[in-house]
C-alpha positions in Angstrom: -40.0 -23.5 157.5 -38.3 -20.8 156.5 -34.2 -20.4 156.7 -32.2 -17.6 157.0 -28.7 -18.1 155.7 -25.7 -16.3 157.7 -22.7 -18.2 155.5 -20.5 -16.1 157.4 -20.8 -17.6 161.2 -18.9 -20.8 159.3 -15.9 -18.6 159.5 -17.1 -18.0 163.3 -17.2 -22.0 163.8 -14.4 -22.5 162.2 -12.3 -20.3 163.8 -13.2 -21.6 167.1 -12.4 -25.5 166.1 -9.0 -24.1 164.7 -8.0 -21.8 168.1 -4.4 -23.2 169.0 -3.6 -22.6 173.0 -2.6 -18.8 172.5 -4.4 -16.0 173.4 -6.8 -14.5 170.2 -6.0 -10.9 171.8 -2.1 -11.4 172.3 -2.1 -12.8 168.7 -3.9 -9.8 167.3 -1.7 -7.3 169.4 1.8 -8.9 168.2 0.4 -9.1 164.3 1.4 -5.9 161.7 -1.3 -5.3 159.8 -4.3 -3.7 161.9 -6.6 -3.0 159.4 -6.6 -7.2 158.7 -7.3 -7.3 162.1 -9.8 -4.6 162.5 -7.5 -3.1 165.1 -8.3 0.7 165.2 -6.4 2.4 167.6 -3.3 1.0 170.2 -2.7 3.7 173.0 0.2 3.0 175.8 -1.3 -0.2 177.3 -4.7 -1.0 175.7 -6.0 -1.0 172.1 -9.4 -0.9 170.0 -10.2 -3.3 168.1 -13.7 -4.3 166.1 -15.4 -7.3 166.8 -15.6 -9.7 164.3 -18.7 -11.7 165.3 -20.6 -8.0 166.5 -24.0 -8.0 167.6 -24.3 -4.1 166.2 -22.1 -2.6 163.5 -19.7 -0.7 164.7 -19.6 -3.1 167.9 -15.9 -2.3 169.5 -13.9 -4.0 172.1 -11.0 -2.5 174.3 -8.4 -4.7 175.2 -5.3 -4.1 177.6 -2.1 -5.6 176.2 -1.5 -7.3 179.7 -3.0 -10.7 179.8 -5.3 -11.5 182.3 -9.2 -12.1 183.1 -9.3 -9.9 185.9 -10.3 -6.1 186.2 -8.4 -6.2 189.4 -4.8 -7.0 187.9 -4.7 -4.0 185.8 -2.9 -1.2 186.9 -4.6 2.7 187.5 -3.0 3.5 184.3 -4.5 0.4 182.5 -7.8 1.3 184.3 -7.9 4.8 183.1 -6.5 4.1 179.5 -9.7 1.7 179.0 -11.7 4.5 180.0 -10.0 7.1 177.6 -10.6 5.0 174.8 -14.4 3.9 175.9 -15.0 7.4 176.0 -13.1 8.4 172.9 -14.8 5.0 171.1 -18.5 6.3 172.2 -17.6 9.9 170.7 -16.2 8.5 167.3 -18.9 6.2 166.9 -21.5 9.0 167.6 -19.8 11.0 164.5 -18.7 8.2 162.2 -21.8 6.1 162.4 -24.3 8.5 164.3 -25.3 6.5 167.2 -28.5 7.1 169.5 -27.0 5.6 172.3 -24.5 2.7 173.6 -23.9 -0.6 175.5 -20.5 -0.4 177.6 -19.6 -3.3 179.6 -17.2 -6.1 180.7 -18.7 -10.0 181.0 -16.4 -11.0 183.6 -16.0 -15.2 183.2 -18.0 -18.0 181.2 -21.3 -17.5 183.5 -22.0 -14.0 182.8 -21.3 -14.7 178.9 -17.6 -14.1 178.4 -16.3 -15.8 175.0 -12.9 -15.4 175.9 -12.3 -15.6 179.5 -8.6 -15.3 180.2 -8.6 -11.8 178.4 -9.9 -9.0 179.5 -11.5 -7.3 177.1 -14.7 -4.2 177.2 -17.7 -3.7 174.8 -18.8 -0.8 173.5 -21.8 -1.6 171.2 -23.3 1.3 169.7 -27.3 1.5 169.1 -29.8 2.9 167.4 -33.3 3.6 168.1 -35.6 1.3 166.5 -32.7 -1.0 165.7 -34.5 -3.9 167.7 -36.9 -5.7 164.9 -38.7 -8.9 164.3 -34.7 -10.6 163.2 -33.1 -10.9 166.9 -36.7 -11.0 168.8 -38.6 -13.5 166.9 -35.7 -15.3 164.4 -33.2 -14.9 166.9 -30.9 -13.4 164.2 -29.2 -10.2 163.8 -28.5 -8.4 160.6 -25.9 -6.5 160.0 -26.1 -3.7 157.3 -22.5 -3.4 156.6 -19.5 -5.3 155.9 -16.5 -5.1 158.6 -13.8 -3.7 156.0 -16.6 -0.5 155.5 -17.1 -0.1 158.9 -13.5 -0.2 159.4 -12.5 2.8 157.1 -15.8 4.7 158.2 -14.4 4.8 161.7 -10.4 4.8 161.3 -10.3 8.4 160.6 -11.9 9.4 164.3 -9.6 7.1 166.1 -6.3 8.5 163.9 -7.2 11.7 166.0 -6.9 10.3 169.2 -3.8 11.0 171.1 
């Protein structure tokens, strides 16, 4: 048998046995240092943030300050602000990391895959063709080409811009 090693889901594993009762989100919003935690850009009521576990380089999330699991509970400012900054993260990612296309989307509650379920929170994974290869389909691992911290100062730049 072969084994791939991926030394860095540890962190991933530990970080879920060491989650206190707060909110990973709420945390990350209140903390001052955004480029520790990959935050890239905070508007008037959401922010963009990497994910740390992506499936993609370059995978982003946007996440409303307010707390809550539910799309209906945000206000039409909320609403629109998330889709500002979707729009603005697919356009930054097309010029930063020249992007074929994109996966947008919420997972609304545990049963359609949500990690964190009492935080809204939106995807916006960008892809490549040909980027699908034996590693997810056959290993059921993904490789990622590029540490976080690179990925991070590739993309700060675009998002400065964003007003």
């Amino acid at each position: 048998m072969n084994h791939i090693w991926s030394p860095w889901r540890m962190e991933f594993i530990e970080d879920l046995r060491s989650k206190n009762s707060g909110c990973v989100f709420c945390e990350l919003a209140e903390e001052g240092d955004d480029k520790s935690s990959l935050i890239l850009h905070r508007g008037k009521t959401c922010y963009v943030l990497m994910n740390k576990y992506p499936y993609n380089n370059g995978h982003l999330l946007i996440v409303p300050f307010k707390h809550t699991g539910t799309l209906s509970d945000l206000t039409a400012e909320e609403h629109s602000e998330m889709m500002k900054l979707s729009t603005s993260s697919v356009e930054v990612l097309k010029g930063s990391l020249e992007a074929d296309g994109f996966n947008c989307g919420f997972n609304l509650g545990r049963a359609a895959g949500a990690g964190i379920v009492d935080h809204l929170h939106m995807h916006v994974v960008p892809r490549w063709v040909g980027d699908s290869n034996f590693m997810p389909i056959i290993g059921n691992t993904r490789s990622m080409p590029e540490y976080l911290e690179a990925t991070y100062d590739r993309l700060i730049d675009g998002f400065q811009a964003i007003k």
